[in-house]
C-alpha positions in Angstrom: 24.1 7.7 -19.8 24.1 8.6 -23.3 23.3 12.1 -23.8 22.2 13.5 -27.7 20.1 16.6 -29.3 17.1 16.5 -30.7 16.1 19.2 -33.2 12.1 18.8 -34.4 10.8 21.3 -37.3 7.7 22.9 -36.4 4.9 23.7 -36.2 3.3 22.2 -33.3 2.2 19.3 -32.0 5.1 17.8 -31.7 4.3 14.5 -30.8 5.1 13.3 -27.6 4.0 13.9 -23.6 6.3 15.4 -20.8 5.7 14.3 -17.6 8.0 14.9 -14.1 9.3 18.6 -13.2 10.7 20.4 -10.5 7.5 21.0 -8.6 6.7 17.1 -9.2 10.7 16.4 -7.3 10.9 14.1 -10.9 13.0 14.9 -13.5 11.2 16.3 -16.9 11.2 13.0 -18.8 9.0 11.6 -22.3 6.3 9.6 -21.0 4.3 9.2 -24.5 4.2 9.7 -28.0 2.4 9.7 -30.8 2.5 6.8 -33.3 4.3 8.2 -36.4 4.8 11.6 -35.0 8.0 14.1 -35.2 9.2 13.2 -31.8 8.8 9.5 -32.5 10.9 9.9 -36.4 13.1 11.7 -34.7 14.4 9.0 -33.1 12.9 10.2 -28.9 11.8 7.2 -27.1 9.9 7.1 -24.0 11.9 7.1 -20.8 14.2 10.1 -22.2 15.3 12.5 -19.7 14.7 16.2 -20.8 18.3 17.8 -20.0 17.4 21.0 -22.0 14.8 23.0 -24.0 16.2 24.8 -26.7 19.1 25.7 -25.3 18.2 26.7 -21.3 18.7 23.8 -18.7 15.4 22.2 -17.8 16.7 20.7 -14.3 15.1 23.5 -12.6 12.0 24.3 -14.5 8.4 23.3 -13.0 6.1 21.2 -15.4 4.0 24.4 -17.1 7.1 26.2 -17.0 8.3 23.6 -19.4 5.4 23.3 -21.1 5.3 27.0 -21.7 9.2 27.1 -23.0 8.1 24.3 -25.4 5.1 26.4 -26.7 7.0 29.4 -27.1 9.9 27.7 -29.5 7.5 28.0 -32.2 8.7 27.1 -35.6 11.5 25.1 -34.2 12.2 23.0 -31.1 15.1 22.2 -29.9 15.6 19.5 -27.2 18.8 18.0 -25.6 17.8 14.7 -24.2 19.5 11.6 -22.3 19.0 8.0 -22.5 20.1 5.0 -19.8 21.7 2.4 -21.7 21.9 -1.4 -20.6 25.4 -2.4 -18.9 26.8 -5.0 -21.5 27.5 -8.2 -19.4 31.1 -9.9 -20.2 30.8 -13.8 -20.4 32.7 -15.4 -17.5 34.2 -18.6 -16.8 32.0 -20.2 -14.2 34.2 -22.5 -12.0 31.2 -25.0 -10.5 28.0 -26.2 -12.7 25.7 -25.1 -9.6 23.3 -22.7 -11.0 22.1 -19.6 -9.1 17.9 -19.3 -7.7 16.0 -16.8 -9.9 15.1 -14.1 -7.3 11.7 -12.2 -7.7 12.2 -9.0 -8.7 11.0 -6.1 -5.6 8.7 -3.9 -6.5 10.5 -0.3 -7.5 10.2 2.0 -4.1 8.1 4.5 -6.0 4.9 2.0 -6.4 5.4 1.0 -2.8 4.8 4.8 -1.9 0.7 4.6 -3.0 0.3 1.7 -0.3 0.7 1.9 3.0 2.2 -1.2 4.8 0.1 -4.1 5.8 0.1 -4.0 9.3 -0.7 -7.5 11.5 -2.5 -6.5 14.5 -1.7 -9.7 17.0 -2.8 -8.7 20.4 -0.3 -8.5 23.1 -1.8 -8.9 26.3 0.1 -8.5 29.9 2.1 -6.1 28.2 3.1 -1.9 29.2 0.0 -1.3 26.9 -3.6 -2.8 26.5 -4.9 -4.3 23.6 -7.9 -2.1 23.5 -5.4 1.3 23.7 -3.1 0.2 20.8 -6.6 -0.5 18.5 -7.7 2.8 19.6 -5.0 4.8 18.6 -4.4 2.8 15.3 -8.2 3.9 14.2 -7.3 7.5 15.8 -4.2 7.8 13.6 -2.3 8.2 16.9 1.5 7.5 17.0 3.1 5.5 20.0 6.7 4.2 21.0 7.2 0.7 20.1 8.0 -1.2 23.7 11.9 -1.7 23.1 11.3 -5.4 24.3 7.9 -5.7 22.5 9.3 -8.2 20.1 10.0 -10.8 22.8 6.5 -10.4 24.8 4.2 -13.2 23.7 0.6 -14.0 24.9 -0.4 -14.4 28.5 -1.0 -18.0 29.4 -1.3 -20.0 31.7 2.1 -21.0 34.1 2.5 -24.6 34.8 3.5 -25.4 38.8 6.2 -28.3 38.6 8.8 -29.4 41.1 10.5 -30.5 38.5 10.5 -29.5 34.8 10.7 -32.1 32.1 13.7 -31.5 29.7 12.0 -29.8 26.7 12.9 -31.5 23.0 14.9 -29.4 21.2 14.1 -28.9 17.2 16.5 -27.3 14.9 15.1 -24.2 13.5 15.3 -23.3 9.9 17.5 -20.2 8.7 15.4 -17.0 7.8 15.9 -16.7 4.0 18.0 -13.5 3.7 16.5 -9.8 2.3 15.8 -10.3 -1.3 18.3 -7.8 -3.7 16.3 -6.0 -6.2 17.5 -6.5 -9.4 19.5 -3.3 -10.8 17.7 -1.0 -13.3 18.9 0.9 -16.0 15.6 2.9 -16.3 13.6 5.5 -14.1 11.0 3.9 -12.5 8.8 6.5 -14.3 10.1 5.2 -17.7 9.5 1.8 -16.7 6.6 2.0 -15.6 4.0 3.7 -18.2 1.1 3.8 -15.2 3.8 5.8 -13.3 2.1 9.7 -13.8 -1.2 8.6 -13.3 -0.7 6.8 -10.2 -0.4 10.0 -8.7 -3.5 11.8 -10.1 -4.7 14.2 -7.1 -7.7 12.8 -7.0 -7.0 9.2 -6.8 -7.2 7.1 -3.9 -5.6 4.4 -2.3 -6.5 1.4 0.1 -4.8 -0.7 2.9 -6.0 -4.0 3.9 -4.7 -5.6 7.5 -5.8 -8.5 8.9 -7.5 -8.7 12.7 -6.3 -11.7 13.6 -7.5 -13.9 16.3 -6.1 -12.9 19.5 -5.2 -16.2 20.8 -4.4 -19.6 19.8 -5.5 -22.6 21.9 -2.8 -24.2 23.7 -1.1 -26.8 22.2 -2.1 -30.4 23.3 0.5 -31.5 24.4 1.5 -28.5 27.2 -2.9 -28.5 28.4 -2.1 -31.2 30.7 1.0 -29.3 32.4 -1.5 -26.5 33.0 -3.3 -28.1 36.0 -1.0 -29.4 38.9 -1.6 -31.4 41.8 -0.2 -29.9 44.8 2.6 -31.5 46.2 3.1 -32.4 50.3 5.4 -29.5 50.5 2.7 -27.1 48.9 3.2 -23.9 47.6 2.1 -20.3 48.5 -1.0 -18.3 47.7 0.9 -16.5 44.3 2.0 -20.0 43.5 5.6 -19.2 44.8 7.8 -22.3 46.3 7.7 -20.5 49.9 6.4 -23.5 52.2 2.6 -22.2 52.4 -0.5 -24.1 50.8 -1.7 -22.3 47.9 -5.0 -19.6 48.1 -7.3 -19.2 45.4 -7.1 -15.9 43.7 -10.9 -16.0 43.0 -12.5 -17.0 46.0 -9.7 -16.6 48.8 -10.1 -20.3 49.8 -7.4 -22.5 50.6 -6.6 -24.6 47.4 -6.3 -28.8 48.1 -5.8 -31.1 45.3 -5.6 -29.7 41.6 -5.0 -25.8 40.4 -3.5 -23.9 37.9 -1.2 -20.3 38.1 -2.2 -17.6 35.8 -0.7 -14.1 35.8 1.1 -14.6 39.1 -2.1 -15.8 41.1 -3.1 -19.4 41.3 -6.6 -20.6 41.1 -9.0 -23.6 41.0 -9.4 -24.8 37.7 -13.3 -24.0 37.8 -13.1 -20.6 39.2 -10.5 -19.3 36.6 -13.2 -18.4 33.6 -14.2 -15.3 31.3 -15.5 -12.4 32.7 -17.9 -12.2 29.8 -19.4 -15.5 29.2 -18.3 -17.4 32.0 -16.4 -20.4 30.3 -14.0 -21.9 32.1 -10.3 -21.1 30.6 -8.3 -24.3 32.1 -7.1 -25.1 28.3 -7.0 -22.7 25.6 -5.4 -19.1 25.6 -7.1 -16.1 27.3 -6.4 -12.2 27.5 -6.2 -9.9 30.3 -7.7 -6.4 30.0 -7.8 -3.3 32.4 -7.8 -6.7 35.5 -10.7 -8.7 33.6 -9.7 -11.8 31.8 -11.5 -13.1 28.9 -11.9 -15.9 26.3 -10.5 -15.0 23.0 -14.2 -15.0 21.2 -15.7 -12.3 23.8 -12.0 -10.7 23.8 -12.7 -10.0 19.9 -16.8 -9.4 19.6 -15.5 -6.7 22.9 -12.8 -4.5 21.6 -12.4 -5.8 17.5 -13.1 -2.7 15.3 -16.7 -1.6 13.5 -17.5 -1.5 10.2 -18.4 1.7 8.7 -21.4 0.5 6.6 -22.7 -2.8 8.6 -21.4 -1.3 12.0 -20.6 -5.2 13.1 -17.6 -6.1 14.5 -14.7 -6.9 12.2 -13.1 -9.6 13.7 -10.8 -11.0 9.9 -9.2 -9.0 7.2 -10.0 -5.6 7.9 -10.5 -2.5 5.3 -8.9 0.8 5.9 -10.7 4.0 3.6 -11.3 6.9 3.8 -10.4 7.1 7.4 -12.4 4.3 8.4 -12.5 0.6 9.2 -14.9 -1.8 6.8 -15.4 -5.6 6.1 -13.6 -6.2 2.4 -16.9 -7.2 1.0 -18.9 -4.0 2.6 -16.2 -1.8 0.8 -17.0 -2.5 -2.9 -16.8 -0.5 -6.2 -20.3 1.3 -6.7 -20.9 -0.2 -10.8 -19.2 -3.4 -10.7 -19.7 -4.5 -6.9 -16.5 -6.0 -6.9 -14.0 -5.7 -3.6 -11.4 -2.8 -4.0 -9.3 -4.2 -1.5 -5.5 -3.0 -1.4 -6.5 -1.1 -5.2 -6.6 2.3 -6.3 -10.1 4.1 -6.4 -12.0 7.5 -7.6 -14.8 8.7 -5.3 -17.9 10.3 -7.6 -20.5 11.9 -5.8 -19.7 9.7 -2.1 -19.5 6.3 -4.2 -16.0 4.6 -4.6 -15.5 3.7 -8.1 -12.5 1.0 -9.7 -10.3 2.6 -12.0 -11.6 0.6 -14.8 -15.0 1.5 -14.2 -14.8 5.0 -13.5 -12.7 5.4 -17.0 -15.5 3.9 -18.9 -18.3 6.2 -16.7 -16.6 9.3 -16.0 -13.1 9.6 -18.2 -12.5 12.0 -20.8 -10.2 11.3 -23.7 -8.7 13.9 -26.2 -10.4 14.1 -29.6 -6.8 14.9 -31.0 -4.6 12.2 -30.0 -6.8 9.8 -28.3 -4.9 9.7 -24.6 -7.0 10.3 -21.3 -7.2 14.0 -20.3 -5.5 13.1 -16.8 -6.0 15.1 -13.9 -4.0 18.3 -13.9 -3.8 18.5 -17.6 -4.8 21.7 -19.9 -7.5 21.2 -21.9 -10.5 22.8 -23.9 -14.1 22.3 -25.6 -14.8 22.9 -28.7 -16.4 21.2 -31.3 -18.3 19.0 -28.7 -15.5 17.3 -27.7 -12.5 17.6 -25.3 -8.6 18.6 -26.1 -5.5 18.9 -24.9 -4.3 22.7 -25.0 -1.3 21.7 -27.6 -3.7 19.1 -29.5 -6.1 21.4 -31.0 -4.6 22.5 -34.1 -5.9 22.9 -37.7 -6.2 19.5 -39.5 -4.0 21.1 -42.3 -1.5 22.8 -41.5 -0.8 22.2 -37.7 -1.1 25.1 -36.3 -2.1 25.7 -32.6 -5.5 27.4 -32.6 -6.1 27.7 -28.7 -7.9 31.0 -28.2 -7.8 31.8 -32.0 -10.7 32.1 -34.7 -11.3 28.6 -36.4 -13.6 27.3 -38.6 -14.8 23.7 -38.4 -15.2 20.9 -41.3 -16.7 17.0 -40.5 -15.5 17.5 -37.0 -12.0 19.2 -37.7 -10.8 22.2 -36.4 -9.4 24.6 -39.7 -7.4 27.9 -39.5 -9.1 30.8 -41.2 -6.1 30.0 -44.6 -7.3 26.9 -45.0 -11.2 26.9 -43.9 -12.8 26.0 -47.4 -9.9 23.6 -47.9 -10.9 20.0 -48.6 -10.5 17.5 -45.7 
């Protein structure tokens, strides 16, 4: 870190924005400045870290108290800043031609904190908790232990009856790539990243998008005709165990001769195991149990899949969280453009969502003085039919601040009372 001091002549404005503070858990930092001003001749880039303000450690002040200490230097500001400079890489010998894989660079932490994670809802059926329970408390906001061995349940399905089991072809499995490194930094993320303070405007909004899958996949074609057995001479017992007794149908409590198929512990004939909804037949395909009933995965979806909040039909694909609901991604759409916000930021105006590009252009306010967006937050005035930033309303002249002072006005321009039939 390369720390230096800054000395700018006054009077104000002084040509650049703070951003950060104690209340903000950021460091005080420059986050803009103006073209040509006396922070940007002086030699103050953006990304400096605010280490003092004429003379009195910043560390601990909040942003207006900073904003207030830089106000009350006056004539004169002194600022003791600090810069990160770029480690200087040494050229090494490299013992073997093999080059390295460019890795993608990871998002900094501090973006990832607007999002919340994606989440994968795969339905776990047969396990400690229903399907239905963990959907409910996800749209609920309720929090629940994870099963320890939750990883290693899969979906129910159907257990083949064999007396013996044929030896099962063996395929290598490819290595999980390992976790990517981030590539080091020699910035704050908030110097980096010039979107950084406005990402965290109180009255901005963010969306998640999670996908609802489909809660079964059909069995695979070549495992559908181990399903359904034959029973053997020996037979087997009514739960399908190998315990000398001829096997009972679950269903309908008859005595099962010729073909039948084990589900969930019970056997059955083929044709009685079927939804409880529709009545199709499950002897291929997957299925789902729920509260004793089993279903088909279609009725298993259209039955417990989450509403939309603005077409109240069942969501059964990529699912939009808002505003504490659940919506289709084309039912949640910006209010001017009709375009999908998806996993973007959004402004609500008057119970519409709005894109951040098109609530700018319908709602934004910019300072007449130096042109940036008034964010959220900021201090500002009117005057002169137009909007300013506290510290950017100054006389066209001479500079000076004239916040809750007598001015005059020429073409648009604020002027001090010395200089009010000055030429512009």
């Amino acid at each position: 870190m390369d720390s230096f001091k800054v000395v700018l002549e006054g009077p104000a404005p002084w040509g650049f924005r703070l951003q950060g503070g104690k209340d903000f858990n950021v460091p005080l930092s420059i986050s803009r400045l103006t073209p040509g001003g006396k922070a940007s001749q002086a030699g103050v880039a953006v990304g400096d870290w605010v280490l003092s303000i004429d003379g009195e450690n910043a560390g601990g002040l909040t942003h207006i108290e900073a904003q207030n200490k830089i106000r009350a230097c006056g004539e004169r500001l002194s600022l003791g800043l600090s810069r990160a400079q770029p480690a200087q890489s040494k050229p090494q010998k490299v013992q073997t031609p093999d080059k390295q894989p460019l890795r993608p660079l990871v998002p900094d932490a501090s973006k990832q904190r607007l999002m919340e994670d994606t989440e994968d809802w795969r339905p776990r059926p047969g396990t400690g908790q229903s399907r239905s329970f963990r959907i409910l408390a996800h749209l609920t906001g309720t929090e629940f232990m994870q099963d320890p061995d939750e990883e290693h349940l899969k979906k129910s399905s159907q257990v083949p009856r064999t007396e013996a089991p044929a030896p099962a072809s063996a395929t290598p499995q490819e290595p999980w790539p390992g976790p990517t490194t981030p590539s080091p930094t020699s910035r704050p993320p908030w110097a980096v990243d010039p979107a950084f303070a406005e990402r965290y405007a109180p009255d901005k909004t963010s969306t998640v998008l999670t996908r609802h899958s489909q809660p079964a996949t059909p069995t695979p074609l070549q495992n559908r005709t181990s399903i359904v057995q034959a029973a053997t001479g020996g037979g087997t017992g009514a739960g399908g165990g190998s315990n000398g007794k001829t096997p009972v149908c679950h269903q309908c409590h008859k005595v099962i001769r010729g073909r039948y198929l084990v589900a969930l512990g019970h056997a059955y004939h083929p044709e009685e195991f079927v939804c409880s909804q529709c009545g199709k037949v499950l002897e291929e395909g997957g299925f789902f149990e729920e509260k004793g009933a089993i279903f088909c995965p279609p009725c298993y979806d259209v039955r417990y899949a989450p509403s939309c909040a603005k077409c109240k039909k069942k969501i059964t694909g990529e699912i939009m969280h808002a505003l504490k609901m659940t919506w289709h991604v084309h039912c949640f759409t910006c209010a001017a453009c009709k375009t999908p916000i998806r996993n973007r930021a959004f402004y609500m105006e008057e119970g519409a969502p709005y894109c951040e590009r098109d609530y700018e252009k319908m709602f934004g306010t910019k300072c007449r003085g130096c042109d940036f967006k008034i964010d959220a937050g900021d201090r500002f005035l009117e005057a002169l039919g137009f909007s300013w930033h506290d510290t950017c309303f100054v006389c066209a002249i001479c500079q000076i601040n004239l916040e809750g002072k007598t001015f005059y006005s020429k073409k648009d321009k604020p002027l001090c009372k010395s200089h009010a039939f000055s030429h512009v």
